[in-house]
N, CA, C and O atoms as CSV, one atom per row, in Angstrom:
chain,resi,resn,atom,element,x,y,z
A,1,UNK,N,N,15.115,-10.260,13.531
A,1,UNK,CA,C,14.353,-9.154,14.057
A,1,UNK,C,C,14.075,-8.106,12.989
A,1,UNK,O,O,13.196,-7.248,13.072
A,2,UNK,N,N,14.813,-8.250,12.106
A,2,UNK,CA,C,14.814,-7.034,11.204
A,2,UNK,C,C,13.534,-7.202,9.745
A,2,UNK,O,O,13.022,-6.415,8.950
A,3,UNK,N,N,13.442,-8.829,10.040
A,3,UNK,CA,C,12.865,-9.118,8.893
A,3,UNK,C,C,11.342,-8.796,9.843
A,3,UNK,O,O,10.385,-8.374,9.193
A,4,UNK,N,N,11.204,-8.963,11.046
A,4,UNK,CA,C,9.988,-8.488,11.680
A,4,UNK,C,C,9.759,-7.447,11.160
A,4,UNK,O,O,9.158,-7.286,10.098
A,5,UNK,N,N,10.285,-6.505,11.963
A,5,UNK,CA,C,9.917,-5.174,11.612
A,5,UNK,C,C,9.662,-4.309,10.071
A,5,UNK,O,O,8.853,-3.457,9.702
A,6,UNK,N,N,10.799,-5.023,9.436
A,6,UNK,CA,C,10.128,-5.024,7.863
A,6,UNK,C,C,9.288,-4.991,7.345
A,6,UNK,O,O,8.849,-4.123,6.590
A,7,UNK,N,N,8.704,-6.407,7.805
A,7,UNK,CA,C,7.460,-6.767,7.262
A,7,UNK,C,C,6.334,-6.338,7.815
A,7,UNK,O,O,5.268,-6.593,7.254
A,8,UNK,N,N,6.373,-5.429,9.309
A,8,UNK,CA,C,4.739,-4.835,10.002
A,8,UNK,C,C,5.013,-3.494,8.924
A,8,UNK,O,O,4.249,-2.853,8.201
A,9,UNK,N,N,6.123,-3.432,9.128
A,9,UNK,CA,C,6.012,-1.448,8.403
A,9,UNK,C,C,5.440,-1.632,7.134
A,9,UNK,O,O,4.617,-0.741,6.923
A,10,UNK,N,N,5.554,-2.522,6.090
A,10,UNK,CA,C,4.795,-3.222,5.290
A,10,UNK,C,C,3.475,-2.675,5.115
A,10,UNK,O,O,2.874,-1.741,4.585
A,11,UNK,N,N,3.239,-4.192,6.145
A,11,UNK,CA,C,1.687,-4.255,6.330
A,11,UNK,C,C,0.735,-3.099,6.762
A,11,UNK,O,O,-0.494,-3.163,6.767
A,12,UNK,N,N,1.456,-2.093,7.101
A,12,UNK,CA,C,0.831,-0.708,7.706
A,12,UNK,C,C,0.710,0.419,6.330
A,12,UNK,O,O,-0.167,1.256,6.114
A,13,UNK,N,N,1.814,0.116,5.605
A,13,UNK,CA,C,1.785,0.758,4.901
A,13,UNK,C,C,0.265,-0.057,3.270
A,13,UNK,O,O,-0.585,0.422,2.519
A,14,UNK,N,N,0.642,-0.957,3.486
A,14,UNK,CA,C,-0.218,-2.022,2.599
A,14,UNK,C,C,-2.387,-1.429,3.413
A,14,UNK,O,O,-3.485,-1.179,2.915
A,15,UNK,N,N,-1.996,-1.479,4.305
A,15,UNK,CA,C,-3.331,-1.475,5.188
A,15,UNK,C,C,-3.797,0.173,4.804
A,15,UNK,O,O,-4.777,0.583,4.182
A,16,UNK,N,N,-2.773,0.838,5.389
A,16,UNK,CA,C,-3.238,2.597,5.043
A,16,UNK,C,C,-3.738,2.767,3.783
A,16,UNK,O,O,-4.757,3.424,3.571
A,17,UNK,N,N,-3.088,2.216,2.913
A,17,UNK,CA,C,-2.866,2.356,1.092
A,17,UNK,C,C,-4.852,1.998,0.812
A,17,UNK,O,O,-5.761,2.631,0.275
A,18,UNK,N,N,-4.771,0.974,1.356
A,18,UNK,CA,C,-6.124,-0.118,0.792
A,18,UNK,C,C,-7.479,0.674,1.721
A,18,UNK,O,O,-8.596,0.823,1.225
A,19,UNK,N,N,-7.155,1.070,2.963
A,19,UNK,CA,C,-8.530,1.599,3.713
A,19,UNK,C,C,-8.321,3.242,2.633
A,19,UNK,O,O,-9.256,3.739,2.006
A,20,UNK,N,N,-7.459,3.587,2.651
A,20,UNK,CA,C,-7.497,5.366,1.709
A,20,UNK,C,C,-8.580,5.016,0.344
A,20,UNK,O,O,-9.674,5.472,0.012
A,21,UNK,N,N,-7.823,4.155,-0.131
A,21,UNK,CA,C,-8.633,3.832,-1.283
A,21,UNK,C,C,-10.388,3.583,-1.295
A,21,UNK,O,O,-11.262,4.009,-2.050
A,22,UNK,N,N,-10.437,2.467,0.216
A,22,UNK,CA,C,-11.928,2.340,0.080
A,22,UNK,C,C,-12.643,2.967,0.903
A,22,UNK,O,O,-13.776,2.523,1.091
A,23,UNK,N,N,-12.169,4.298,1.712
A,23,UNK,CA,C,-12.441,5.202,2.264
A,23,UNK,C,C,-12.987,7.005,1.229
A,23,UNK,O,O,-13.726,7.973,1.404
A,24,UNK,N,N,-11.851,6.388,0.030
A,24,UNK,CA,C,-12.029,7.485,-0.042
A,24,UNK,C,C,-11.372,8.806,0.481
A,24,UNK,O,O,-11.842,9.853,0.034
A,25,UNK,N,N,-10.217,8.889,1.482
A,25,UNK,CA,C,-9.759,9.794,1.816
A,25,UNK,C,C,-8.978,10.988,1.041
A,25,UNK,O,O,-8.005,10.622,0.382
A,26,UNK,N,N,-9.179,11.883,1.040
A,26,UNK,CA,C,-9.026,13.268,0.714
A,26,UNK,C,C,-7.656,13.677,1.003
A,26,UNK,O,O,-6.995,14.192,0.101
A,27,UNK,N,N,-6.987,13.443,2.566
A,27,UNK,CA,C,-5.603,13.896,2.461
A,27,UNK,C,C,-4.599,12.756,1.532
A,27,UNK,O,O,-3.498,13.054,1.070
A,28,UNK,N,N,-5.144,11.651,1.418
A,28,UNK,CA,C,-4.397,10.844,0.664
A,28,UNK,C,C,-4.426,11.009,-0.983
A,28,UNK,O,O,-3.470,11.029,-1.759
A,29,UNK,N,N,-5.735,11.113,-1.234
A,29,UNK,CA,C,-5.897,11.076,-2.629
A,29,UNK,C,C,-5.413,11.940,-3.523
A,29,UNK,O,O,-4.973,11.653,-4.636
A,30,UNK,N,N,-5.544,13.656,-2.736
A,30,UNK,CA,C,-4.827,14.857,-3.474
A,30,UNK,C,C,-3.305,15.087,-3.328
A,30,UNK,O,O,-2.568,15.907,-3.875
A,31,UNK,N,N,-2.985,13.822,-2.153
A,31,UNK,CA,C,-1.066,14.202,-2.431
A,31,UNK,C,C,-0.587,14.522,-3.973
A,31,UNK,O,O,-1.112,14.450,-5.084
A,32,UNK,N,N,0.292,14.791,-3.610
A,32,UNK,CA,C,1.132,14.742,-5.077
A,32,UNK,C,C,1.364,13.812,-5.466
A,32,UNK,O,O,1.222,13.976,-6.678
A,33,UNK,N,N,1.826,12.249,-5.209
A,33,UNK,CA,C,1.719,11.575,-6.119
A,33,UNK,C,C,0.611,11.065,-6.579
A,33,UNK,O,O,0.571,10.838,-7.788
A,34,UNK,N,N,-0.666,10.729,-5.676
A,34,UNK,CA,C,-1.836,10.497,-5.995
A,34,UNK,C,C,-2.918,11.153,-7.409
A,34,UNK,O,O,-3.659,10.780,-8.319
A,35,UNK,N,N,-2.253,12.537,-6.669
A,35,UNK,CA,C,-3.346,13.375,-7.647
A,35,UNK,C,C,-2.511,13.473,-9.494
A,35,UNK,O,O,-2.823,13.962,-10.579
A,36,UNK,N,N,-1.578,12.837,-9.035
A,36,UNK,CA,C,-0.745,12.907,-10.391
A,36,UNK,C,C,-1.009,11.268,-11.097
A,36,UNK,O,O,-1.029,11.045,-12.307
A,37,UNK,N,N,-1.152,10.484,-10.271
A,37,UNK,CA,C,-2.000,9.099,-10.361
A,37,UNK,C,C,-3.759,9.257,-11.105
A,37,UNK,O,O,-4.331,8.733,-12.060
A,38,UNK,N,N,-4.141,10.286,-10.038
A,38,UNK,CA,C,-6.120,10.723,-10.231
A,38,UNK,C,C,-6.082,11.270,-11.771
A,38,UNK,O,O,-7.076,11.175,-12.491
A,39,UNK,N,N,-5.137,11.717,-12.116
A,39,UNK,CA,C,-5.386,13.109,-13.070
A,39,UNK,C,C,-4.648,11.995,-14.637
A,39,UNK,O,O,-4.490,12.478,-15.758
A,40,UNK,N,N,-4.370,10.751,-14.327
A,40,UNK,CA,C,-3.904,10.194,-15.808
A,40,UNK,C,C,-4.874,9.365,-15.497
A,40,UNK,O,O,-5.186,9.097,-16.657
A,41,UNK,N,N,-5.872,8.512,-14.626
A,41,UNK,CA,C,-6.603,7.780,-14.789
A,41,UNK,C,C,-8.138,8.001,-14.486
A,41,UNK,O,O,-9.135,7.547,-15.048
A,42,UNK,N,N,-7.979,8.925,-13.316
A,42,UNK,CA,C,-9.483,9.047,-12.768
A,42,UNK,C,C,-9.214,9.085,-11.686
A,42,UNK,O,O,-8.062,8.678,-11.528
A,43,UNK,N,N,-9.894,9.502,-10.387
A,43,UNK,CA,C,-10.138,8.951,-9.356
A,43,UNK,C,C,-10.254,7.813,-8.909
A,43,UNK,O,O,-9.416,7.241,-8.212
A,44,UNK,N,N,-11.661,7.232,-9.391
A,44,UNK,CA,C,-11.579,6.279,-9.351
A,44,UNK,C,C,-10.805,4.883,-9.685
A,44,UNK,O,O,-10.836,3.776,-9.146
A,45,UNK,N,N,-10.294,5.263,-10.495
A,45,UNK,CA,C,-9.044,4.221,-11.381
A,45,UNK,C,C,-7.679,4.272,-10.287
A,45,UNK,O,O,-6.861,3.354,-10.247
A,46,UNK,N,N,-7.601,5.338,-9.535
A,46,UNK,CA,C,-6.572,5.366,-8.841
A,46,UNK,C,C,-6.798,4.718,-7.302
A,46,UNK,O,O,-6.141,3.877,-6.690
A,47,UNK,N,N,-8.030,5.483,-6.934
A,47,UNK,CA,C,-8.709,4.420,-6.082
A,47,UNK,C,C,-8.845,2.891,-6.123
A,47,UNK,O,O,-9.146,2.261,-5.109
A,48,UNK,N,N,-8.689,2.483,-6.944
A,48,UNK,CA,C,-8.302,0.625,-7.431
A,48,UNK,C,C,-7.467,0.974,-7.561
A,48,UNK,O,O,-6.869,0.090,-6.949
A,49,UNK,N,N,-6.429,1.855,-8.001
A,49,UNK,CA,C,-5.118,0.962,-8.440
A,49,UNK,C,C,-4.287,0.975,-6.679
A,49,UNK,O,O,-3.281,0.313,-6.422
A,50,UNK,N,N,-4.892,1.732,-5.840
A,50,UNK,CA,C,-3.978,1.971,-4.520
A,50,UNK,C,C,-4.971,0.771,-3.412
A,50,UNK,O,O,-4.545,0.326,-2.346
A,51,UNK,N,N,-6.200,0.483,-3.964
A,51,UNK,CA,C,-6.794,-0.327,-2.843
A,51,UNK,C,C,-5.232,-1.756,-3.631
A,51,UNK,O,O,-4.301,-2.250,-2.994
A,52,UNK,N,N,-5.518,-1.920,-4.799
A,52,UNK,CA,C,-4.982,-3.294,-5.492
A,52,UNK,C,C,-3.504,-3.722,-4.825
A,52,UNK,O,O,-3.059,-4.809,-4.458
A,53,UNK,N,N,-2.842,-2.100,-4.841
A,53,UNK,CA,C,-1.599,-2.004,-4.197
A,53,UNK,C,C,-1.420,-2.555,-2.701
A,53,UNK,O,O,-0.607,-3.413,-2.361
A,54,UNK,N,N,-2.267,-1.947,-1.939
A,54,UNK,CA,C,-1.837,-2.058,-0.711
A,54,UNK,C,C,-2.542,-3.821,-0.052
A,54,UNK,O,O,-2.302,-4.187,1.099
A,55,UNK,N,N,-3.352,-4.646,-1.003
A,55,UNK,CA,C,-3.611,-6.047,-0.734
A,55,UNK,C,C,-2.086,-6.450,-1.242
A,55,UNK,O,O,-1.498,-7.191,-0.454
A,56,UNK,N,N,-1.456,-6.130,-2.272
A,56,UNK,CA,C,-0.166,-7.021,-2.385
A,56,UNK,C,C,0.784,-6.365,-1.766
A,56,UNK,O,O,1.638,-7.172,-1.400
A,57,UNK,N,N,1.115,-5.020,-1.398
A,57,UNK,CA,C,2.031,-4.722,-0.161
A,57,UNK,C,C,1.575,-5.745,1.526
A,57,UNK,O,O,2.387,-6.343,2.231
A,58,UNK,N,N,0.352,-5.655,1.707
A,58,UNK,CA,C,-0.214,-6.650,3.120
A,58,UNK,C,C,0.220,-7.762,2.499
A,58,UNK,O,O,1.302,-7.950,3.054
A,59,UNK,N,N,0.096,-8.519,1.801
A,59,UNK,CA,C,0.386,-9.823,1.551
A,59,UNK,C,C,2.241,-10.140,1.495
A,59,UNK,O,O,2.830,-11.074,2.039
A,60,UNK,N,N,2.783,-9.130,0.738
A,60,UNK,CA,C,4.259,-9.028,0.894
A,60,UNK,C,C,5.031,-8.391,2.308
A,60,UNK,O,O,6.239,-8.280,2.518
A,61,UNK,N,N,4.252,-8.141,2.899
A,61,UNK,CA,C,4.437,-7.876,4.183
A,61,UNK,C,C,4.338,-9.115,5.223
A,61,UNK,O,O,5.174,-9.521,6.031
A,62,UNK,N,N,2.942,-9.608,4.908
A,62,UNK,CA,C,3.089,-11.101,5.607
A,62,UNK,C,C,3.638,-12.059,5.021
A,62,UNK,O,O,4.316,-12.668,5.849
A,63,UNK,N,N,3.705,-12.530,3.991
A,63,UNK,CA,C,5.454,-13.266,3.992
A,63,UNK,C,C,6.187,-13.020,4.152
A,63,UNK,O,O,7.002,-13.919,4.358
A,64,UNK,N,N,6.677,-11.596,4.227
A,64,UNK,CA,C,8.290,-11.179,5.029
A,64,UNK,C,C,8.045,-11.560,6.723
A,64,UNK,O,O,9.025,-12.010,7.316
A,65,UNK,N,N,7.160,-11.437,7.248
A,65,UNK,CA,C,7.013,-11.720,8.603
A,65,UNK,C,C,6.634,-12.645,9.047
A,65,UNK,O,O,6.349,-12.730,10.241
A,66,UNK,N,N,6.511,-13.696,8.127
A,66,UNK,CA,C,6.770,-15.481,8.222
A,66,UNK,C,C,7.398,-15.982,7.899
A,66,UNK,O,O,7.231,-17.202,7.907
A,67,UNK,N,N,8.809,-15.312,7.280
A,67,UNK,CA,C,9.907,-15.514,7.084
A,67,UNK,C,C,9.970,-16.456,5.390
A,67,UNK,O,O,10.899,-17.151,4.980
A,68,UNK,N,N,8.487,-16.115,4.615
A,68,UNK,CA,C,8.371,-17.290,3.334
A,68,UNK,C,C,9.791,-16.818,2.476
A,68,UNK,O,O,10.580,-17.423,1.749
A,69,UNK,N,N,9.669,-15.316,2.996
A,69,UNK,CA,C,10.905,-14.415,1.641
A,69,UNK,C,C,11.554,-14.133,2.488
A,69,UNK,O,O,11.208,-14.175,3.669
A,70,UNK,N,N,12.862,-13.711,1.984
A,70,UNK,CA,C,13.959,-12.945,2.771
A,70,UNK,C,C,14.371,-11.762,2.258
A,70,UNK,O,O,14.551,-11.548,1.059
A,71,UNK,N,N,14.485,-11.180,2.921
A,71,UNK,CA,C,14.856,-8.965,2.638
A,71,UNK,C,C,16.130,-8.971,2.790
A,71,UNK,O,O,16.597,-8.231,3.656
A,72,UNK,N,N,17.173,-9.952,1.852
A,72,UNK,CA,C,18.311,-9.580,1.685
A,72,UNK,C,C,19.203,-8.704,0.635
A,72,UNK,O,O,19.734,-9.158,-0.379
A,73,UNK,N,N,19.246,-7.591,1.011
A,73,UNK,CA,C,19.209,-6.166,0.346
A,73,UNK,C,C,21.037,-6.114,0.129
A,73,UNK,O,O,21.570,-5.132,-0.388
């Protein structure tokens, strides 16, 4: 059960990451870590580097929730 839930919080977090990016969103982009991300690469550069992120957080999310990996911590 645990590896369930693991792996949606994941994928939510993988999903938020990747729509911010190709959205464009504003409360995401000027956080503090973001804008500290925006301000060594670009905006845009950070915008790819968080869409890039959150396809391999979704993807590491759905193998934790098909059980391919195990989250033994």
């Amino acid at each position: 059960m645990n590896d369930t839930i693991f792996g949606i919080i994941i994928m939510v977090i993988g999903i938020v990451s990747t729509i911010a990016a190709i959205e464009d969103w504003d409360w995401f982009m000027d956080s503090r870590k973001a804008r500290g991300l925006s301000n060594l690469i670009g905006r845009n550069g950070a915008r790819v580097f968080y869409g890039i992120f959150g396809v391999v957080l979704l993807l590491i999310g759905m193998a934790g929730l098909f059980s391919f990996i195990s989250w033994d911590f």
